[in-house]
C-alpha positions as CSV (number, residue, x, y, z in Angstrom):
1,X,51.5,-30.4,9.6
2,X,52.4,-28.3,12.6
3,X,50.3,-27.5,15.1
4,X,51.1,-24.5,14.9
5,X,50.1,-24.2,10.8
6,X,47.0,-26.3,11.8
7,X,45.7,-23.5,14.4
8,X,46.5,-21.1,11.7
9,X,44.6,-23.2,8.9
10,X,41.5,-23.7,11.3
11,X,41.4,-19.8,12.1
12,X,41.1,-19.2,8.5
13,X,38.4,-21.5,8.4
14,X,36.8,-20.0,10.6
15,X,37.2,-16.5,9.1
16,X,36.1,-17.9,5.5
17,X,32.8,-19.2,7.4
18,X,32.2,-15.6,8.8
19,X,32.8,-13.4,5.5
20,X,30.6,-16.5,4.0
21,X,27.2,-15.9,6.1
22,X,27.7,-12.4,6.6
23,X,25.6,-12.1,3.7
24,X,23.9,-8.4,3.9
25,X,27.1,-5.8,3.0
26,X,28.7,-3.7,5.6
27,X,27.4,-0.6,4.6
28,X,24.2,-2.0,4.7
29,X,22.0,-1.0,8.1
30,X,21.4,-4.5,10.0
31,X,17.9,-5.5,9.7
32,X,16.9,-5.2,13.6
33,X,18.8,-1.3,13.6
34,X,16.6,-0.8,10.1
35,X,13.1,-2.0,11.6
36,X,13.8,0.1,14.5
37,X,14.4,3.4,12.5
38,X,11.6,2.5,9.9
39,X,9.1,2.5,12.8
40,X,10.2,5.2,13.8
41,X,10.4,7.2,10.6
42,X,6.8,6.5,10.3
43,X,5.5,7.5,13.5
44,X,7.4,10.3,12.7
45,X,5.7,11.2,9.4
46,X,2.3,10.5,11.0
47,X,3.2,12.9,13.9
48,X,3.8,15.3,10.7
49,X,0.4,14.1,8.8
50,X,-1.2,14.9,12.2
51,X,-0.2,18.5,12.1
52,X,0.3,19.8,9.5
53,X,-0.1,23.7,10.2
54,X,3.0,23.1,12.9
55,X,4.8,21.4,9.4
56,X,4.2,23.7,6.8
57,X,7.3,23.5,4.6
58,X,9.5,20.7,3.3
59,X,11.8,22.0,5.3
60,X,10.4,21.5,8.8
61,X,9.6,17.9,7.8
62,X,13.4,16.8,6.9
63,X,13.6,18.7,10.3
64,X,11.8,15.6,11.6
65,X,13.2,13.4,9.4
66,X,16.7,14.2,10.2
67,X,16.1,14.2,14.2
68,X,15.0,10.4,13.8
69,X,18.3,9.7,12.1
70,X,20.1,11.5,14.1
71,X,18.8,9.3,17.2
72,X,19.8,6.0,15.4
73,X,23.3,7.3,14.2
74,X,22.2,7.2,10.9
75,X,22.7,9.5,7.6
76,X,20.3,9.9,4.8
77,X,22.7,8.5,2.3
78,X,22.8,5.5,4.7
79,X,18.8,5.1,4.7
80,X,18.9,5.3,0.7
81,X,21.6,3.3,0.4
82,X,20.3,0.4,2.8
83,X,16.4,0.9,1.2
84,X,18.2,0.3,-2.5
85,X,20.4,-3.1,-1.4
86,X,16.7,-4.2,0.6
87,X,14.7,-3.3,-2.7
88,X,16.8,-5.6,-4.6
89,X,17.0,-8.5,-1.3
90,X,13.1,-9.6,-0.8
91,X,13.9,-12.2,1.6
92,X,15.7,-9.5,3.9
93,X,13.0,-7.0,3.0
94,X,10.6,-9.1,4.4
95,X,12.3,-9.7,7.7
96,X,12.6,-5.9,8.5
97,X,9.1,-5.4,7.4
98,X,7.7,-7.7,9.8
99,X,10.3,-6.5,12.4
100,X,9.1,-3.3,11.2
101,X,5.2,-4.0,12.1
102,X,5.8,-5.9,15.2
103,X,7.3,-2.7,16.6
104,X,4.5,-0.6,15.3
105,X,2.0,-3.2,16.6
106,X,3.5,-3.2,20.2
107,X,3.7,0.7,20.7
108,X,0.1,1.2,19.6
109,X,-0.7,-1.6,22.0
110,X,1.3,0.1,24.7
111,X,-0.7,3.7,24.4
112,X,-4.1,1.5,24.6
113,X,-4.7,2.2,21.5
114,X,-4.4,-1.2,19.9
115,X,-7.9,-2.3,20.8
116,X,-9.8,1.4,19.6
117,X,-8.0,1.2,16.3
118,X,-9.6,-2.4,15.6
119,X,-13.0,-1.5,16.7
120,X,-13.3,1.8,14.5
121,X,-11.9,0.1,11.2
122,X,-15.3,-2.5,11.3
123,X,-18.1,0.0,11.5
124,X,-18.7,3.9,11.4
125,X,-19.2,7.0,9.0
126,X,-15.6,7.1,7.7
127,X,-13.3,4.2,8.7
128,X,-10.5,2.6,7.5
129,X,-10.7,-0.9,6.4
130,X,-8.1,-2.2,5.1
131,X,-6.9,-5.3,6.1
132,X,-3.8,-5.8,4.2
133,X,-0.1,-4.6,4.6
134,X,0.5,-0.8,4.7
135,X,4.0,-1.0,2.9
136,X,5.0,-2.5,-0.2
137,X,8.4,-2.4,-2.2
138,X,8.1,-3.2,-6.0
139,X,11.3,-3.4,-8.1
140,X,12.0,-5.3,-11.5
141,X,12.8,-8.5,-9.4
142,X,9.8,-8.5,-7.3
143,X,7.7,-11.6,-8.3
144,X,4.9,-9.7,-8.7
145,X,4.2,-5.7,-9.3
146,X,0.7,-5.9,-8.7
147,X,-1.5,-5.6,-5.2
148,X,-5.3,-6.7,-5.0
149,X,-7.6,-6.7,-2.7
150,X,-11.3,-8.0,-2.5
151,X,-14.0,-7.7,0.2
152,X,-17.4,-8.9,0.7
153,X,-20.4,-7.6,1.5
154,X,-21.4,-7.1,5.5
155,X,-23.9,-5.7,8.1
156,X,-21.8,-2.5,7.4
157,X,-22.5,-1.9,4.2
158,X,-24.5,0.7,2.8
159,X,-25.9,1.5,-0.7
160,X,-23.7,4.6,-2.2
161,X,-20.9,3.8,0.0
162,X,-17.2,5.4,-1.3
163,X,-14.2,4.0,-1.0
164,X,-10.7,5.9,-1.2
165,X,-8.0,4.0,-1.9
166,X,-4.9,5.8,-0.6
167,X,-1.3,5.1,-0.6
168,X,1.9,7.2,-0.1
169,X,4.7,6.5,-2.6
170,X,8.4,7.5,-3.1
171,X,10.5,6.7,-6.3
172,X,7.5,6.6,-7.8
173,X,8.9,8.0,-11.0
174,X,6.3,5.8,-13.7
175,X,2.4,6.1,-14.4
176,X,0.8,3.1,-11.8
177,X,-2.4,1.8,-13.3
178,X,-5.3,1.8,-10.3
179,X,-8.8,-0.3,-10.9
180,X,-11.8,-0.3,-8.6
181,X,-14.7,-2.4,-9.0
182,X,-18.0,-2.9,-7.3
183,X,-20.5,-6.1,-8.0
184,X,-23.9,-5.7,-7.3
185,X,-26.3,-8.1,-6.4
186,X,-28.0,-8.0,-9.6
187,X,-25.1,-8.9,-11.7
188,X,-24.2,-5.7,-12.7
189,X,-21.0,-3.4,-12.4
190,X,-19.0,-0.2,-11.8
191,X,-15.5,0.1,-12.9
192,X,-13.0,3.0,-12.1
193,X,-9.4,3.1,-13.4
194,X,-6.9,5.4,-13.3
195,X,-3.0,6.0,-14.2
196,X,-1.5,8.1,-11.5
197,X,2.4,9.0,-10.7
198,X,4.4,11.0,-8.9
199,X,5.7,11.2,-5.5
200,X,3.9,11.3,-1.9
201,X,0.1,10.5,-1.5
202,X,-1.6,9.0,-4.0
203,X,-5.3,8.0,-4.0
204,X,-8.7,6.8,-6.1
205,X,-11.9,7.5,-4.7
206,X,-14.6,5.1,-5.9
207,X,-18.6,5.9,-5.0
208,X,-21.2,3.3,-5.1
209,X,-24.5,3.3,-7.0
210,X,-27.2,4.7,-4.7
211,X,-29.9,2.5,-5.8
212,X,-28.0,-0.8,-5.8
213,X,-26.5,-2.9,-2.8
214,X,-22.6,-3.9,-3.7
215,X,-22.0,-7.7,-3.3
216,X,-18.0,-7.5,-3.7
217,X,-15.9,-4.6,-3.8
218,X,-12.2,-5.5,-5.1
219,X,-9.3,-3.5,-7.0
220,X,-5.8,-3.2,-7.9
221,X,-3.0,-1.1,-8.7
222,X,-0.2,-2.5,-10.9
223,X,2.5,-0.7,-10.1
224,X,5.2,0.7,-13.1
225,X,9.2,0.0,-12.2
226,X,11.9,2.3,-14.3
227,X,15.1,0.4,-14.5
228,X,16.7,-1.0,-10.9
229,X,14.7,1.6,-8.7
230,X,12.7,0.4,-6.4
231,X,9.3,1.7,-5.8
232,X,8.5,2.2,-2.1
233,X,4.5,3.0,-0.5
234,X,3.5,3.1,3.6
235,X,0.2,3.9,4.8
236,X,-1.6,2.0,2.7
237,X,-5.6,2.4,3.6
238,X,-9.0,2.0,2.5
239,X,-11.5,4.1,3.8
240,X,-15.2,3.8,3.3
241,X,-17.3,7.1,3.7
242,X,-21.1,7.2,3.7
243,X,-23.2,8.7,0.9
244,X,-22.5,12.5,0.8
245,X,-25.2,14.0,-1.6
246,X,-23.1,16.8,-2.3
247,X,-20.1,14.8,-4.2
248,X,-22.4,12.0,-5.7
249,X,-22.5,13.7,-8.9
250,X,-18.7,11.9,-9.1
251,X,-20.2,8.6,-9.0
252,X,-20.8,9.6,-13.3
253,X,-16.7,9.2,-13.6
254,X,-17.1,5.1,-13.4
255,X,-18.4,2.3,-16.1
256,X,-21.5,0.8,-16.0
257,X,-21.9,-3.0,-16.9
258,X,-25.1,-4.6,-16.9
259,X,-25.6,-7.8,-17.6
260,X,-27.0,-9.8,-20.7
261,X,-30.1,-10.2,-18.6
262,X,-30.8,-6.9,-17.6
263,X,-30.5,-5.0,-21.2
264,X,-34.0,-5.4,-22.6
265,X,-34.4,-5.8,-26.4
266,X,-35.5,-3.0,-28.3
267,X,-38.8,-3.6,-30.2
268,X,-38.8,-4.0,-33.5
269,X,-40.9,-1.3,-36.0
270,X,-43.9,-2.5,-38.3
271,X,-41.3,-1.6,-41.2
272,X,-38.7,-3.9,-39.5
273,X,-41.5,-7.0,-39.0
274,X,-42.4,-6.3,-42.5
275,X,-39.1,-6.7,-44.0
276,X,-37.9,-9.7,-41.9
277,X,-41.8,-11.6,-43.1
């Protein structure tokens, strides 16, 4: 073989190996350039959340929306486009989700805010306290549709504590089944479901029994997948208010389990003994 056919051979090689770990598709935004724009897509939308008389039409949000892609070079077909190929690409997903909170994780530490923000989600009047990721994709090849969560009792707690379970969605074109449950120390329980759908925020607020101290507090929310769309939620959160007297009459929405212990036997009539001697 020549060398010059052997130069030729090894540059296709070489080209083969490229097109061959190039794996994610040209028009497909690189996963560095799409954690970038996703933090800043949602520091956007919090800016908007923030103030909302100053954002009062769906206009003046994809005002926002479009000034963020705008900075990164990006169109909206480009965003929907590159969420639909990571949707159906966990592995990828999940690098420009952590990408994604990294970023998010190092601004807030930058303003000084870091530190406050971890304080205020342990103990107060109305905190946040969840402790799990705030985004989620879900799609018919996810290997599971459901999230959970379960917490335990602490020095924080208080009897008729609510918890709102809040999430904002997009896609989300199917009816999402949502569960909270509360354990009490005497073996007893509150359940709340619900089936909610539709797009933007989303949420199930759960209140406590009054006269009982909560052991465990855990839910879920399995979510429903149409086709190959992927279902998208950020700002997922948890907060736990004090007892309000004034909204405690909601607490009557939930089931009441006791257990086999607690339900006491009803007597029995003279006419019952009578026909059982």
């Amino acid at each position: 073989m020549k060398l010059g056919s052997r130069k030729y051979l090894a540059l296709c090689v070489v080209a083969m190996l490229g097109v061959s770990c190039s794996k994610i598709p040209g028009y497909v935004i690189e996963p560095d350039d799409m954690a970038s724009l996703l933090a800043d897509i949602h520091i956007g939308e919090s800016v908007v959340d923030l103030n909302k008389s100053d954002y009062r039409t769906d206009s003046l949000k994809q005002i926002m929306l479009q000034s963020v892609l705008a900075k990164h070079g990006v169109s909206k077909q480009q965003l929907d486009t590159s969420f639909d190929w990571y949707g159906h690409n966990i592995t990828y997903y999940m690098e420009v989700y952590d990408k994604t909170i990294e970023l998010l994780e190092r601004r807030l530490a930058e303003t000084g805010n870091r530190i406050a923000a971890e304080n205020v989600s342990i103990a107060g009047d109305s905190v946040d306290i969840w402790s799990g990721s705030p985004f989620m994709a879900v799609n018919s090849l996810s290997p599971s549709r459901t999230v959970t969560f379960s917490i335990s009792n602490d020095e924080n707690w208080e009897k008729g504590d609510s918890y709102t379970w809040r999430a904002r969605f997009a896609n989300n074109s199917g009816s999402s089944l949502w569960g909270l449950i509360a354990d009490y120390t005497d073996g007893s329980k509150d359940i709340l479901s619900s089936e909610l759908s539709g797009e933007g925020w989303q949420e199930l607020r759960f209140i406590t029994d009054s006269t009982k101290t909560a052991a465990h507090i855990y839910g879920y929310i399995n979510v429903a997948v149409r086709g190959a769309t992927t279902v998208w939620a950020d700002s997922i959160m948890l907060v736990r208010n004090r007892l309000i007297s004034e909204t405690y009459n909601q607490h009557n929405r939930v089931q009441s389990i006791k257990p086999k212990n607690l339900i006491k036997p009803v007597p029995a009539t003279d006419s019952e003994t009578d026909s059982v001697n």
